[in-house]
C-alpha positions in Angstrom: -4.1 15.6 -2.7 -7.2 16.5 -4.3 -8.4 20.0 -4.3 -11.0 20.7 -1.7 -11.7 21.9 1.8 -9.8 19.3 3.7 -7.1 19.8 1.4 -6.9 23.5 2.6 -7.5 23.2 5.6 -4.6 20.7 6.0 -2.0 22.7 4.1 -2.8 25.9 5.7 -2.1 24.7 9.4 1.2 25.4 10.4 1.1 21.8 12.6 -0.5 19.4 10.3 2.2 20.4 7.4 5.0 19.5 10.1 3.0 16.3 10.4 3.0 15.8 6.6 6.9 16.2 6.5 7.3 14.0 9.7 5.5 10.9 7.7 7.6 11.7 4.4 10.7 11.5 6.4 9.7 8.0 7.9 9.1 6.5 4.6 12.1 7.5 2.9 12.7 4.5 2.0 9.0 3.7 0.4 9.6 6.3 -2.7 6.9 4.8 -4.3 4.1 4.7 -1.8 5.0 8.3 0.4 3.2 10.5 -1.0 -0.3 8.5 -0.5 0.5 7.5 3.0 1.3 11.2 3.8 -1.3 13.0 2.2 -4.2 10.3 3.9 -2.7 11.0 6.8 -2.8 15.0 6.1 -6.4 14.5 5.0 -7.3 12.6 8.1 -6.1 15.3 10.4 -7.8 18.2 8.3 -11.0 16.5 8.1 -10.7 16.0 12.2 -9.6 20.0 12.2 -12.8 21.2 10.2 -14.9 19.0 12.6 -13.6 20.6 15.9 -13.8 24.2 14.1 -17.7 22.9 13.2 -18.3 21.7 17.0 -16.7 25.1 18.5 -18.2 26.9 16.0 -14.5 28.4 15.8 -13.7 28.9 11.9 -10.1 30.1 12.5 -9.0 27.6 14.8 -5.7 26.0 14.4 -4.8 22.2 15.2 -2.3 24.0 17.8 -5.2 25.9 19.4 -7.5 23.4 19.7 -4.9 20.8 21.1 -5.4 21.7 24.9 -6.9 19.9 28.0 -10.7 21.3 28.4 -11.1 20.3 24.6 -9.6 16.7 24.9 -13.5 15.4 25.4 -14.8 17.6 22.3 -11.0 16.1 20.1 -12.5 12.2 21.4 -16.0 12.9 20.1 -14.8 14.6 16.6 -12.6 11.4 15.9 -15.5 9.1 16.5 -17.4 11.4 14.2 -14.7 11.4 11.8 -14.7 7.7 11.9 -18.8 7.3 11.3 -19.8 6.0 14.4 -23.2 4.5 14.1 -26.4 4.3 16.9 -25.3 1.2 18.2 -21.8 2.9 19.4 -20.2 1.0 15.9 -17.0 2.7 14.1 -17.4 2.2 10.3 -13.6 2.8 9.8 -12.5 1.7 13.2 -8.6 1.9 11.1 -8.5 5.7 11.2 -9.7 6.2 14.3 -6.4 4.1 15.4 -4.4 6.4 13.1 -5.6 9.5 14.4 -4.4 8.2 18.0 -0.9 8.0 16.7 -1.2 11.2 14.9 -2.9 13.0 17.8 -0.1 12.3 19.8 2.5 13.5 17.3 0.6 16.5 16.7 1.1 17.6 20.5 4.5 16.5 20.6 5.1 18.8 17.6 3.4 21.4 19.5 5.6 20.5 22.4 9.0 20.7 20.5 7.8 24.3 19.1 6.9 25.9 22.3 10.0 24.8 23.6 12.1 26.6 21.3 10.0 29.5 21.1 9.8 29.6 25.1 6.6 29.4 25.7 5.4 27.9 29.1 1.8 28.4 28.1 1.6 26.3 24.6 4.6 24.0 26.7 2.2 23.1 29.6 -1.0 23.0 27.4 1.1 20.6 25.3 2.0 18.3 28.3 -0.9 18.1 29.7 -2.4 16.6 26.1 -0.3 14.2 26.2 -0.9 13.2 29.2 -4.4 12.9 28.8 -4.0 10.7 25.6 -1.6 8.4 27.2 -4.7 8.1 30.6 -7.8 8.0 28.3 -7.3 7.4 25.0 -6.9 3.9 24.6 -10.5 3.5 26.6 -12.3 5.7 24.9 -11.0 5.6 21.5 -8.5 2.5 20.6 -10.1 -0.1 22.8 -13.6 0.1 20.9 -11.8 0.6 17.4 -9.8 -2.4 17.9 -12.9 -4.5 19.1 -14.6 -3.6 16.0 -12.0 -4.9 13.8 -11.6 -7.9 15.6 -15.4 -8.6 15.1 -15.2 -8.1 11.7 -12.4 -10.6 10.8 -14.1 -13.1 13.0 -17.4 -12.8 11.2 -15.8 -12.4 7.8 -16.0 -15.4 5.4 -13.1 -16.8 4.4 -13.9 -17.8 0.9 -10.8 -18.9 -1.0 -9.6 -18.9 -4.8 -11.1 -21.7 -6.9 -8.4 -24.1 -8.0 -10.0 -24.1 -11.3 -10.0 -20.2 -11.8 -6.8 -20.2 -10.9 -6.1 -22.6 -13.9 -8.0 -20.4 -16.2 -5.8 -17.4 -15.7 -2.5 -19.2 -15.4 -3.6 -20.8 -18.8 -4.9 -17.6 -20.3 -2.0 -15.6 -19.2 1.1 -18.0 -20.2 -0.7 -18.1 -23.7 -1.2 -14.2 -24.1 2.5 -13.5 -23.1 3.4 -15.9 -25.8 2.1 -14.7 -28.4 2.1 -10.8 -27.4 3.2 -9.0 -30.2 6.2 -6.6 -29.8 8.0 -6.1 -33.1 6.0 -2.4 -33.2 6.5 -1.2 -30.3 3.5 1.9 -29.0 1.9 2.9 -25.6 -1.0 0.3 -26.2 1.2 -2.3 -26.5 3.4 -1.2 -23.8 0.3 -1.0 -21.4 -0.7 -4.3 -22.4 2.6 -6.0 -21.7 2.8 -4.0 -18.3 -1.0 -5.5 -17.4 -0.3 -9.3 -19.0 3.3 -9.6 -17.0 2.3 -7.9 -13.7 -0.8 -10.0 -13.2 1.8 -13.2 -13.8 4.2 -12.7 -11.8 1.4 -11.9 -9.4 -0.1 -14.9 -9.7 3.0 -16.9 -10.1 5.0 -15.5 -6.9 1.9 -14.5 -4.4 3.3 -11.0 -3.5 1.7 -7.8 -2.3 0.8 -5.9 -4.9 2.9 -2.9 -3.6 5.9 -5.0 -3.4 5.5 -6.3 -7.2 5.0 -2.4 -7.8 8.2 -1.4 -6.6 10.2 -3.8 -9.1 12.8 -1.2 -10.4 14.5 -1.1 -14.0 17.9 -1.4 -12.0 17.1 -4.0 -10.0 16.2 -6.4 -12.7 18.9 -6.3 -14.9 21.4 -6.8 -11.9 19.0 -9.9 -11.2 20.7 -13.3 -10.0 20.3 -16.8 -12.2 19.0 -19.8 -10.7 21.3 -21.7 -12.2 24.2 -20.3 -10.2 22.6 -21.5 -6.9 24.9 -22.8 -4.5 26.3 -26.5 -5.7 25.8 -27.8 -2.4 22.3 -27.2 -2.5 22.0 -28.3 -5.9 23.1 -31.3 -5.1 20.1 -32.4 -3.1 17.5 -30.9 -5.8 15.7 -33.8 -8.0 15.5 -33.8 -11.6 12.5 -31.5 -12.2 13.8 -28.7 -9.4 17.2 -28.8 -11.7 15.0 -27.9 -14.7 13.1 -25.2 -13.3 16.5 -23.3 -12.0 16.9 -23.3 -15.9 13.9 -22.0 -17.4 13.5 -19.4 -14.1 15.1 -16.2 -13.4 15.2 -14.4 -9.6 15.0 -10.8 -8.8 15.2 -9.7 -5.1 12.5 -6.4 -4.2 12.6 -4.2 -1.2 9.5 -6.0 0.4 7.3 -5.1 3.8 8.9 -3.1 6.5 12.2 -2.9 4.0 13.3 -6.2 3.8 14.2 -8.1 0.8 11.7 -10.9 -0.8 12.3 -12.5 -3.9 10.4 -12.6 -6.7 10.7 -15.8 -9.7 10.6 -14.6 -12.8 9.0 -18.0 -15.3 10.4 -18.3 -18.7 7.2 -16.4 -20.6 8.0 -13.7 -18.8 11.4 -13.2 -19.4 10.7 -11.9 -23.0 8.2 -9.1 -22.2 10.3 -8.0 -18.9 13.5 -7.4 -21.5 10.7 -5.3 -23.8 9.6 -3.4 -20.4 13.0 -2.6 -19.7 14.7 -1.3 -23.1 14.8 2.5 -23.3 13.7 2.8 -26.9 10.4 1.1 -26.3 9.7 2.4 -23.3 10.3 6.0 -25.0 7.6 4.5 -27.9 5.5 3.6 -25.1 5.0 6.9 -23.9 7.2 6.7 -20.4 9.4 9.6 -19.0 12.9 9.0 -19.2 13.2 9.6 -15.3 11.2 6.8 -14.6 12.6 3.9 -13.4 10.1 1.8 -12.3 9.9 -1.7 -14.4 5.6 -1.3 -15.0 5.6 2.3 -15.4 2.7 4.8 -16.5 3.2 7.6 -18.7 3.5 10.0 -15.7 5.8 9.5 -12.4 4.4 7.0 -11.2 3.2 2.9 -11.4 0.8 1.1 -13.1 -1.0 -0.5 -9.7 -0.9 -5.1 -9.9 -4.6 -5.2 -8.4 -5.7 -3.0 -11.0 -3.7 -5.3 -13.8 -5.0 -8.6 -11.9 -8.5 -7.3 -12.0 -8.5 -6.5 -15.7 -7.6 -9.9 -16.2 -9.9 -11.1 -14.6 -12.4 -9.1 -16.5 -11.6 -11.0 -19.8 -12.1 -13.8 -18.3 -15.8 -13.0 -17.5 -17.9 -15.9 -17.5 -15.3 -19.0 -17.7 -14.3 -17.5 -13.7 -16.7 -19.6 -11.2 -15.8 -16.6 -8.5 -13.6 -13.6 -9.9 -14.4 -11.6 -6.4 -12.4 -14.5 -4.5 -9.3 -14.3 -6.5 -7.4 -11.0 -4.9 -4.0 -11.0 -4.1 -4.2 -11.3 -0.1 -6.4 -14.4 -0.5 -4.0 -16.0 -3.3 -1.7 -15.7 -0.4 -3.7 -17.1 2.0 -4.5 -20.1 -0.5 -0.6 -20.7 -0.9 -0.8 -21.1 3.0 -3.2 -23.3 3.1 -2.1 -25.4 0.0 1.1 -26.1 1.8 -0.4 -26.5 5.2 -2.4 -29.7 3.3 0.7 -31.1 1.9 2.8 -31.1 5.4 
């Protein structure tokens, strides 16, 4: 987290670190993405803490403290503040204010499950009685108006998608650059450029979250599955042109939303750079730690993030793109929708 008041705040109240290790235990299975969820979370619930210590003019208090019935007015009016509610009774990030419900209510339940094995009626009852407030009035005063907001904004929202023809231009540019990449001497430049040039592909190319392209492992892809050993009943009823493309096509299987497994085609000038990506001598000449094992790695623990690589892309393109802002990975998906909505 970055260094500041929130972030000392956060990691100095005894409830809002339980919180922390409550949201690192429920995505165990995102090892990736974790640590970000957790620590916005954390930072949420500090910057809502430093508020109510502002409003009570209490510099000491602790979330457990101020968690009690007479302040459950005061902990509505901090969120909304926390959220940037405007004169005309507007949230600016209604989202948080509908995360801060959800974590508002694990907070007292923490406080809950600690007074009850410390034996303490007192923090016990005022714990309850939170609760119980949140589950009569919160949804009114808080999630109601949050949730209105957001559906207002997706209704008013243009729904601009991709030109066809800029999609063209950075299949085109793309297929040619991963041809001709260079990677008889191997270095981190080059290793960075094949990381930007394949994720923005298969981006492109498969229509995946981001996060979910990210998560490709080094593992995972070399126990990947050919196309060509698709079931023969089903190749059977493929025509001429689907049998080529299970030859020239590779497909890899990734832990997509909510855990389940998508699948990811890997085309032919791919195939090349992704065996580069994945060799342990050029990935040592490229700068990346032995213990990592993500696929588009950066030289520390972590992932080089797909929007970023799409947008750099992009970037080159400059001038030939009719409307670069259009082209972002939820509204490529949304164009695939559409696309095949046409064709039906």
């Amino acid at each position: 987290m970055t260094r500041d008041d929130v972030t000392e705040c956060a990691q100095n109240d005894k409830l809002i670190v339980a919180l922390g290790e409550i949201w690192l235990m429920q995505n165990v299975g995102n090892r990736l993405r974790r640590r970000n969820i957790t620590s916005f979370r954390l930072r949420l619930a500090g910057r809502l803490l430093l508020l109510i210590r502002d409003k009570l003019q209490l510099m000491e208090s602790t979330m457990s403290s101020v968690l009690i019935p007479k302040n459950f007015d005061l902990i509505v009016e901090s969120t909304l503040d926390v959220c940037k509610e405007n004169q005309e009774k507007e949230l600016q990030n209604p989202s948080s204010a509908i995360k801060l419900g959800y974590d508002l209510s694990r907070l007292a339940s923490l406080k809950l499950g600690f007074s009850i094995k410390a034996s303490d009626e007192k923090l016990k009852q005022e714990a309850t009685d939170f609760l119980r407030l949140m589950q009569l009035e919160w949804s009114v005063k808080v999630t109601k108006p949050a949730r209105v907001t957001l559906e207002e904004r997706r209704f008013n929202k243009e729904k601009e998608l991709p030109h066809p023809e800029d999609i063209a231009h950075l299949a085109t540019y793309m297929v040619e650059a991963l041809k001709t990449l260079d990677l008889s001497e191997p270095n981190e430049a080059i290793f960075r450029e094949a990381v930007i040039l394949t994720q923005a592909r298969l981006l492109l190319y498969n229509r995946r979250r981001p996060g979910e392209l990210e998560s490709l492992r080094i593992d995972t892809y070399l126990s990947r599955a050919d196309l060509d050993e698709t079931d023969l009943s089903m190749r059977q009823s493929l025509s001429d042109f689907e049998k080529k493309l299970l030859k020239t096509q590779d497909l890899v299987e990734i832990r997509g939303k909510t855990g389940r497994g998508v699948p990811v085609l890997i085309p032919l000038e791919t195939q090349r750079v992704l065996e580069f990506l994945s060799n342990k001598a050029y990935r040592d000449k490229g700068g990346i730690k032995a213990e990592n094992p993500y696929m588009f790695a950066n030289k520390s623990s972590g992932v080089v993030r797909a929007g970023d690589s799409l947008n750099e892309v992009k970037e080159r393109l400059g001038a030939k793109l009719k409307y670069p802002k259009r082209i972002l990975a939820t509204n490529l998906r949304k164009y695939t929708a559409t696309i095949a909505h046409v064709l039906c």
